[in-house]
C-alpha positions as CSV (number, residue, x, y, z in Angstrom):
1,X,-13.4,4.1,-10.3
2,X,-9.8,2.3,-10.8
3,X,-7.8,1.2,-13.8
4,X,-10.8,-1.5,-14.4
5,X,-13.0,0.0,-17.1
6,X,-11.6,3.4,-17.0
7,X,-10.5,4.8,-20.0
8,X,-7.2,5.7,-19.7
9,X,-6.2,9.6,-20.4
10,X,-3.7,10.1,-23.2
11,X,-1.1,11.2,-21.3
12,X,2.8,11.4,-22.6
13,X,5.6,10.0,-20.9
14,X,8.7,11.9,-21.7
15,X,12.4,11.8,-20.8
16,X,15.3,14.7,-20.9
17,X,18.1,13.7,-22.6
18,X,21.5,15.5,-21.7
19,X,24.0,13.4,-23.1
20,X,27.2,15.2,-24.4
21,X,27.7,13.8,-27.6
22,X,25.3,12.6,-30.3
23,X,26.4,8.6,-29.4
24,X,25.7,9.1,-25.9
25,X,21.9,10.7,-26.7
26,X,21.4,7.5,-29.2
27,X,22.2,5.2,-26.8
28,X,20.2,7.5,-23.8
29,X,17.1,7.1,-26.5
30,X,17.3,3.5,-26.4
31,X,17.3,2.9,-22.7
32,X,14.7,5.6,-22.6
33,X,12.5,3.5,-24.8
34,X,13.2,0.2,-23.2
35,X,12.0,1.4,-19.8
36,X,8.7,2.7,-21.2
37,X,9.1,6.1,-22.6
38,X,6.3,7.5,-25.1
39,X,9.2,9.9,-26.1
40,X,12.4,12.3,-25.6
41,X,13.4,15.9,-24.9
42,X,17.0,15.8,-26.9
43,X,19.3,18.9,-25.4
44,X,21.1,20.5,-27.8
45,X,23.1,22.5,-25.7
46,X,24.0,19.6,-24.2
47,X,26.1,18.7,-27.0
48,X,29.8,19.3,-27.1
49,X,31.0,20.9,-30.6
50,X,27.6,20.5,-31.9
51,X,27.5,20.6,-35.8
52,X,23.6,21.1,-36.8
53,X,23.2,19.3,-39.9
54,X,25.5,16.3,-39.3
55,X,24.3,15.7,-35.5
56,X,20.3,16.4,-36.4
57,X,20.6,14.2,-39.4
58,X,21.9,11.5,-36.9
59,X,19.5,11.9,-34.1
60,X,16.7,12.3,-36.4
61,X,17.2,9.4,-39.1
62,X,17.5,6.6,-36.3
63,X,15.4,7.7,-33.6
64,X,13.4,5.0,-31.3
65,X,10.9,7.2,-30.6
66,X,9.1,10.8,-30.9
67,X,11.6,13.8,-29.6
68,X,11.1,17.1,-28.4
69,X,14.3,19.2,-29.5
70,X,15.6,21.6,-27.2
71,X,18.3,24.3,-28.0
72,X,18.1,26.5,-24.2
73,X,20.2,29.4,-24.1
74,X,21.8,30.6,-20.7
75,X,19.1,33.4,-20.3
76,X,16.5,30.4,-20.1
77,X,18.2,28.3,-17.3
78,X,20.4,26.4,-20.6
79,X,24.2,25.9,-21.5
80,X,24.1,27.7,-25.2
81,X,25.9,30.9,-25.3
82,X,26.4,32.0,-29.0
83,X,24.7,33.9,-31.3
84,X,20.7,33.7,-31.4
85,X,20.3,33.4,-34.8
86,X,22.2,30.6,-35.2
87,X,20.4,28.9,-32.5
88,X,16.9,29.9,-34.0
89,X,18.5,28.2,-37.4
90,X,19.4,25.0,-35.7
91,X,15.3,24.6,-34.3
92,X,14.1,25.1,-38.2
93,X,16.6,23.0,-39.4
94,X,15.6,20.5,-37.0
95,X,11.6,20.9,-37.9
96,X,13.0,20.6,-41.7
97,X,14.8,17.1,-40.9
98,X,11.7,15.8,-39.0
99,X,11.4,16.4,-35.7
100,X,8.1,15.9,-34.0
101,X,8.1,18.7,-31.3
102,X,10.1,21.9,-31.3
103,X,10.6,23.7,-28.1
104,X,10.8,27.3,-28.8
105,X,11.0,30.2,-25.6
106,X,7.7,31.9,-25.6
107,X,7.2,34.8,-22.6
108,X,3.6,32.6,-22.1
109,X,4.4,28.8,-20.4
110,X,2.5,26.7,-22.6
111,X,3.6,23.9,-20.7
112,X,4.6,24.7,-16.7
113,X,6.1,22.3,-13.9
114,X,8.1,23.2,-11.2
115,X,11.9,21.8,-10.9
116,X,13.3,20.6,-8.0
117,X,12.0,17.8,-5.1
118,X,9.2,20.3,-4.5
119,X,8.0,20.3,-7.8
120,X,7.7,16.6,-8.2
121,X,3.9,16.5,-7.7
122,X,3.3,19.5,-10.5
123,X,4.4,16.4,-12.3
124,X,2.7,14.0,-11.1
125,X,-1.0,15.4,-10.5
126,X,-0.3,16.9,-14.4
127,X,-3.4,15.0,-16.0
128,X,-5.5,15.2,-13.3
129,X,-5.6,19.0,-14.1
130,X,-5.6,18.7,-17.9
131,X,-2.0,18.5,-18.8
132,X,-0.7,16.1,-21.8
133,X,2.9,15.6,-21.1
134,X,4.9,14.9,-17.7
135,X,8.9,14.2,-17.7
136,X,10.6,11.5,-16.1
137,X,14.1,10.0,-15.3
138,X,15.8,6.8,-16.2
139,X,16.8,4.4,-14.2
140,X,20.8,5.3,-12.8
141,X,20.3,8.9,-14.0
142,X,17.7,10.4,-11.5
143,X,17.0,14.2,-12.0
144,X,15.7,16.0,-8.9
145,X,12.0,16.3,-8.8
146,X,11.5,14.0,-11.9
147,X,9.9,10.8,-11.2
148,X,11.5,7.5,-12.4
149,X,9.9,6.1,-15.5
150,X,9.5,2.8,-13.5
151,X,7.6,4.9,-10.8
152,X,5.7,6.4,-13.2
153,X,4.6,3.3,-15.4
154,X,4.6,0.9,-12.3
155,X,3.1,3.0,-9.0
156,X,1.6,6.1,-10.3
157,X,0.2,5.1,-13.7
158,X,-0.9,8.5,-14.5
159,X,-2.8,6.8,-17.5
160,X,-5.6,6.9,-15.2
161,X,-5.8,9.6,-13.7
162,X,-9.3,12.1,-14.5
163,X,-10.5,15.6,-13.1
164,X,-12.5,13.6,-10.7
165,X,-9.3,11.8,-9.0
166,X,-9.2,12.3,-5.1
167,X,-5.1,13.1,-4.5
168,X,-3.9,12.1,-1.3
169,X,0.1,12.4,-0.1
170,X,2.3,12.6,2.7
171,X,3.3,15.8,4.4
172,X,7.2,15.3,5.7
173,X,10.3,16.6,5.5
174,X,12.3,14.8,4.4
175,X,10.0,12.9,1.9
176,X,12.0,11.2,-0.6
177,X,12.5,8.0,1.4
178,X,8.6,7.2,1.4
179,X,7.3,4.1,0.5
180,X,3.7,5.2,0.8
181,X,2.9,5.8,-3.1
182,X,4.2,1.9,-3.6
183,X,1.8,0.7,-1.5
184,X,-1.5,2.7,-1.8
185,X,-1.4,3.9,-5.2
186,X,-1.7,-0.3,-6.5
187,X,-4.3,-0.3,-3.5
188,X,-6.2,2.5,-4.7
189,X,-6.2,0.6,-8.0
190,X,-6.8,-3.2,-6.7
191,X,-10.0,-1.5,-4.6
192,X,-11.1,0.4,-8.4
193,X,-11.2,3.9,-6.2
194,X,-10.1,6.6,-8.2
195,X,-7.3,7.9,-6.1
196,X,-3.3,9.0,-6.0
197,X,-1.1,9.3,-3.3
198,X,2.2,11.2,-3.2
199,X,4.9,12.9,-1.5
200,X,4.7,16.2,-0.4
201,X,7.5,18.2,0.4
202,X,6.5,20.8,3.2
203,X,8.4,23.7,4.9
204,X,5.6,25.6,6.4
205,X,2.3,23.6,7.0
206,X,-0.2,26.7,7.9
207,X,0.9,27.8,4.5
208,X,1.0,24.4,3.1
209,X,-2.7,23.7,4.3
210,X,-3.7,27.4,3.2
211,X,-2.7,26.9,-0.9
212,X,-4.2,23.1,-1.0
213,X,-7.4,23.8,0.4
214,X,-9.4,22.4,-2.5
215,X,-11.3,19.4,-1.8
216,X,-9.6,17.1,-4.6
217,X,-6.8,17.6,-1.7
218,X,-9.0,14.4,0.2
219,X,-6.2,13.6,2.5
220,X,-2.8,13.5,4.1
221,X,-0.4,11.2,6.0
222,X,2.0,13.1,8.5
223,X,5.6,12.3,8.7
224,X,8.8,13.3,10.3
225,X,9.1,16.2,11.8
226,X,4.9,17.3,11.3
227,X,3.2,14.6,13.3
228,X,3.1,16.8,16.6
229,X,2.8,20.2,15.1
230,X,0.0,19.5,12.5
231,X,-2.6,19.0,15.4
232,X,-2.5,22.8,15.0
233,X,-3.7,23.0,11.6
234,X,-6.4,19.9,12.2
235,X,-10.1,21.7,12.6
236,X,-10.4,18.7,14.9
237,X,-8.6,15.4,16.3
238,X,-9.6,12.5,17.2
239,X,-9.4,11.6,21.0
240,X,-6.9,8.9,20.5
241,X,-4.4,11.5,18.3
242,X,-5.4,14.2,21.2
243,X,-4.5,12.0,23.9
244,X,-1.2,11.0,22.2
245,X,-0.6,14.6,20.9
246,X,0.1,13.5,17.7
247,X,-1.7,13.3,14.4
248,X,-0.3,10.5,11.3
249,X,-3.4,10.9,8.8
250,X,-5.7,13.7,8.1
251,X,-9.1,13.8,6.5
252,X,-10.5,16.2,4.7
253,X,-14.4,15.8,5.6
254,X,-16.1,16.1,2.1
255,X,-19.4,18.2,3.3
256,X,-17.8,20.5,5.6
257,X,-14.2,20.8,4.1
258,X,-12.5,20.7,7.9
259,X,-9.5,18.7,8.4
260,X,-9.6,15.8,11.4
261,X,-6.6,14.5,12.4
262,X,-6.4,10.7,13.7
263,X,-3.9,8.3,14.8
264,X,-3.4,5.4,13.1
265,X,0.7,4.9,14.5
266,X,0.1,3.9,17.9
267,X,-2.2,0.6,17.5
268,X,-0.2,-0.2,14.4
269,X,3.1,-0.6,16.9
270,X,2.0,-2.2,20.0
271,X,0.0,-4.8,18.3
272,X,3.2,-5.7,16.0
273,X,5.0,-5.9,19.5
274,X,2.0,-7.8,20.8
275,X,1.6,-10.5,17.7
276,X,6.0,-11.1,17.6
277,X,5.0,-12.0,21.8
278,X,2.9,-14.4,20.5
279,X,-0.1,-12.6,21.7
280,X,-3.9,-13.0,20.1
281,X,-6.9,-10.3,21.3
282,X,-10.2,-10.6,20.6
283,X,-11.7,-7.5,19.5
284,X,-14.1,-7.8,22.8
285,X,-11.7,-9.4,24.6
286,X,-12.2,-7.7,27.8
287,X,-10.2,-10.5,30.0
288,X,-7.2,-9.8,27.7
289,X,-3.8,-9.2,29.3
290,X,-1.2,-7.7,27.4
291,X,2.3,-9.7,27.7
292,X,3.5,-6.0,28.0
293,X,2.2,-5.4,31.2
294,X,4.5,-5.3,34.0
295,X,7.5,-5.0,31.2
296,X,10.0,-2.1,31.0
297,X,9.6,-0.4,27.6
298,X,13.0,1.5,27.1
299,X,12.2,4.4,24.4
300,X,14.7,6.2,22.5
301,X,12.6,9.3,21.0
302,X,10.3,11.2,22.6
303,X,8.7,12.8,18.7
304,X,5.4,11.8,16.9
305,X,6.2,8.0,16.7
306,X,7.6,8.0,20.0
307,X,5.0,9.2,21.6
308,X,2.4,6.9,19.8
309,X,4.8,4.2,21.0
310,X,4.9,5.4,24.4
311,X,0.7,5.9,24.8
312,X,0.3,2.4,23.7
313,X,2.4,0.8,25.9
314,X,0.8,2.8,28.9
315,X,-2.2,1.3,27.5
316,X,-1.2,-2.1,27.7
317,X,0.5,-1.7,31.4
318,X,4.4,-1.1,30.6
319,X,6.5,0.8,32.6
320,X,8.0,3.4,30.1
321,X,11.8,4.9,30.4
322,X,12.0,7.6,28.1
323,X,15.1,8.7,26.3
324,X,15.5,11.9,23.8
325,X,17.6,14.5,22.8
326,X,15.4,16.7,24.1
327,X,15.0,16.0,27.8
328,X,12.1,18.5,28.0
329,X,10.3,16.8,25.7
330,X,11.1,13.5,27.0
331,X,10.2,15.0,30.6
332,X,6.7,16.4,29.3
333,X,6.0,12.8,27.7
334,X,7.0,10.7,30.5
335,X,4.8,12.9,33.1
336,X,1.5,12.0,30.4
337,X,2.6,8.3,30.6
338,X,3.5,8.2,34.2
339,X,6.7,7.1,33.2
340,X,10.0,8.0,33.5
341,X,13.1,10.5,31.3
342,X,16.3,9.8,31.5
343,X,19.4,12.3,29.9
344,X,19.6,11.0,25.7
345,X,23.7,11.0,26.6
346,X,22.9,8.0,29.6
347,X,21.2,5.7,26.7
348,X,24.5,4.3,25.5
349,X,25.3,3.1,29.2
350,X,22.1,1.9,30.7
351,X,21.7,-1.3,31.7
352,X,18.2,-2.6,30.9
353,X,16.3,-5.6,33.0
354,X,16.1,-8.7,31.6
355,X,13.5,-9.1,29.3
356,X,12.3,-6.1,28.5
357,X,11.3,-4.3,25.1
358,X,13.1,-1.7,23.5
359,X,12.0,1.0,20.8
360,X,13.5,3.1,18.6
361,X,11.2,6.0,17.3
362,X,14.1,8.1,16.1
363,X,15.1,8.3,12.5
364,X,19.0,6.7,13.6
365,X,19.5,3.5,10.8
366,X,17.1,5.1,8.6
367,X,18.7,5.5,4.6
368,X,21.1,6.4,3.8
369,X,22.5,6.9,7.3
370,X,22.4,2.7,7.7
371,X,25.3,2.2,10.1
372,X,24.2,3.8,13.4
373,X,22.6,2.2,16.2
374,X,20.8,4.7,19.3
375,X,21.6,2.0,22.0
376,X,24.8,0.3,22.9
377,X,25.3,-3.1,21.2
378,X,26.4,-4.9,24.0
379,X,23.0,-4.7,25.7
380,X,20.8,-6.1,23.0
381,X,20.7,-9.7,24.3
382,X,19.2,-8.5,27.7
383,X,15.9,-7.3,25.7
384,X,13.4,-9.6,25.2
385,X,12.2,-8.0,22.0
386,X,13.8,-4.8,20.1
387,X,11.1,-3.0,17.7
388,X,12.5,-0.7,15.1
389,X,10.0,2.1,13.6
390,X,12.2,3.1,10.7
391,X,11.1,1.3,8.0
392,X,13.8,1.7,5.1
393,X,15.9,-0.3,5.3
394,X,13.1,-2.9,6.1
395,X,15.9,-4.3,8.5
396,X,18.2,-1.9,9.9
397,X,21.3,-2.2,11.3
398,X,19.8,-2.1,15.3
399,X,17.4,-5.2,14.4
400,X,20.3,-7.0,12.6
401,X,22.3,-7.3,16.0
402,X,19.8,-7.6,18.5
403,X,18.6,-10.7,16.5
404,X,22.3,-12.1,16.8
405,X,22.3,-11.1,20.4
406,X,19.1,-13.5,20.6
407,X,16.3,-10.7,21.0
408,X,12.9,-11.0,19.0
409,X,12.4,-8.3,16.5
410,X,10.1,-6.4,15.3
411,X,10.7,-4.5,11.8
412,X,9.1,-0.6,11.1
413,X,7.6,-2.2,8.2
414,X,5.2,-4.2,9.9
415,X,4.0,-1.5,11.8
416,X,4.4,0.7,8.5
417,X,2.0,-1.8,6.8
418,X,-0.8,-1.9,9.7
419,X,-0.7,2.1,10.0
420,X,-1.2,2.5,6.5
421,X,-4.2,-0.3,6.5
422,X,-6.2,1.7,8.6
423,X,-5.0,5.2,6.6
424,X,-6.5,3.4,3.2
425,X,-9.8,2.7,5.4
426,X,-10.0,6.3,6.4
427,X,-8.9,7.6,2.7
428,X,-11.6,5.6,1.2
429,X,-14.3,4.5,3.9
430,X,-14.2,1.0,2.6
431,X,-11.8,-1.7,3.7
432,X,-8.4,-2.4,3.1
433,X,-7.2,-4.9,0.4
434,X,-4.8,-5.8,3.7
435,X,-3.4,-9.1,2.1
436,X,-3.1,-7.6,-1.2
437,X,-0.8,-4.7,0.6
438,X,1.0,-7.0,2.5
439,X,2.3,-8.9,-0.6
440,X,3.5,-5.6,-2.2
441,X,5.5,-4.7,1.0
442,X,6.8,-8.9,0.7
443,X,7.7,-8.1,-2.7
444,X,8.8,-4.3,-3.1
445,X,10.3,-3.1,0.9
């Protein structure tokens, strides 16, 4: 069930505080509390010229909240360097003066999370596997692999999560430019099904797929650079995801435990392309003639989202010019689409027919790398319509000048939004709150 009737876990927010005087941790403890901390990890070591009694009296008379008071000395990954007693002394004298937690080095973790970007869901999936405290950042002072409090309290809400919650996440590399848990996490929640979505950080997917085998793993989207080389680790795929060679969303099938891989990228683009044309298809529509056919479809990126791209506009009767760095793979793709590869170097002087469609599918424009475009700028106006895939920023740079050069565009987050519609229907077998999810992306992207 969702955050309706649920009773919410007791779960502890908390926020490291490294400030380097006793000022700057008071002040830190207020903006902690005003963007919805349940309490504070006050560093000690942190603390130029720190004089025990004077600075604990401070940060203990007049603090907002609970703290946790940590003195870590080098050997435990901290800044202190002097004698051990003494530090041992300050942690007493801080229980003496009131604090509410002490953190004292034990050689048995009673408390463990991992550091770093790939530890961020060891904080995140914390109370689903009984854990009563998870760190986060402040707002303006991000610490890799700590969620934002704001992420926390406004997309996760691990206040709800139980044993029983079904974890879902994306598989990329990069991940930190997702805007997946935004979107499905207040879905999950609208829809009362007892899920979480977040990013995962991968390096090697076998091994990734071997360690999170357990079936609270339910499923997966599949990002940059995965979406070809997952179909590998799938137990099957779906004949649309075979046929593209590519594989966005996995299941995890609850009675067997084998992974099947689907496509949900390559409808979600071409019918964005097809709706901007002005065009309407019936679901039976078997009369239905795509205001792509006949069109040349100039692609730059021959990769998981290029080739969804590239199968779809087969599908509706384009004639596809391929570009890509790598002019095998651009080769191998245009021979399944019965198109055509040109060298990646010749896409900044071809000259396009009037009224075509372009397509990027490669990560160029995508943050924080805004101010590149894959095409020259001169040609824009001769395309009909330019469709972006890279969602963030929700209008890139490419999309900005074709529309001054008079084309019709098309914005990654559109087909972001209609991909991830028919991910939620697979993660869940019910229906998408679609209008609900398109407000958030009106709202949040």
């Amino acid at each position: 069930m969702g955050s309706s009737g649920t009773v919410r876990n007791p779960i502890m927010v908390c926020v490291p505080l490294m400030g380097n005087s006793v000022e700057e941790m008071m002040s830190q403890m207020g903006q902690a509390k005003s963007q919805g901390a349940d309490l504070v990890e006050i560093r000690l070591d942190y603390i130029q010229n720190f004089q025990p009694l004077h600075d604990l009296e401070i940060l203990l008379r007049d603090k907002p909240l609970p703290v946790i008071i940590v003195y870590r000395p080098k050997w435990e990954g901290g800044q202190y360097e002097g004698d051990e007693q003494r530090r041992l002394d300050a942690l007493k004298l801080a229980m003496e003066l009131g604090a509410d937690y002490i953190d004292v080095e034990l050689k048995i973790p009673l408390i463990a999370y991992s550091t770093g970007d790939r530890g961020l869901i060891s904080h995140l999936l914390c109370p689903k596997f009984g854990g009563f405290l998870v760190y986060g950042s402040m707002r303006n002072n991000s610490i890799p692999g700590l969620p934002t409090l704001d992420s926390l309290r406004q997309a996760y809400k691990l206040e709800y999560l139980n044993a029983n919650t079904k974890v879902f996440g994306l598989v990329s590399n990069p991940v930190g430019h997702s805007k997946g848990p935004i979107l499905h996490n207040p879905a999950f929640r609208h829809t009362g099904y007892n899920g979480i979505y977040v990013p995962m950080l991968v390096d090697d997917l076998k091994e990734f797929f071997r360690i999170y085998s357990s079936p609270d793993f339910a499923g997966f989207s599949v990002g940059i650079p995965y979406k070809e080389a997952v179909t590998g680790c799938c137990d099957e795929v779906h004949p649309l995801a075979e046929s593209v060679g590519a594989v966005n969303t996995i299941i995890r099938n609850p009675s067997s435990g084998k992974l099947v891989g689907y496509n949900t990228d390559c409808e979600a683009a071409i019918t964005a392309i097809e709706d901007a044309l002005g065009a309407r298809r019936g679901t039976n529509d078997a009369s239905f003639t795509s205001p792509l056919a006949g069109k040349q479809f100039v692609l730059a990126g021959a990769g998981g989202a290029g080739r969804a791209l590239a199968f779809g506009a087969k599908s509706r009767g384009a004639r596809i010019i391929i570009f890509d760095i790598d002019y095998e793979r651009a080769s191998s793709l245009a021979h399944s689409v019965s198109g055509e590869a040109q060298p990646y170097e010749d896409i900044v002087k071809f000259c396009p027919e009037k009224g075509g469609i372009l397509a990027n599918a490669t990560p160029i424009g995508m943050h924080p790398n805004t101010d590149r475009i894959p095409v020259a700028e001169d040609t824009l106006g001769v395309y009909q319509l330019v469709f972006d895939s890279v969602y963030n920023p929700r209008k890139t740079r490419l999309l900005k000048e074709a529309e001054a050069a008079g084309a019709v565009v098309v914005s990654g987050v559109e087909m972001f939004l209609r991909q991830a519609v028919d991910q939620f229907n697979l993660f869940t077998d019910a229906e998408a709150p679609e209008e609900f999810m398109r407000e958030i992306i009106l709202e949040k992207f």
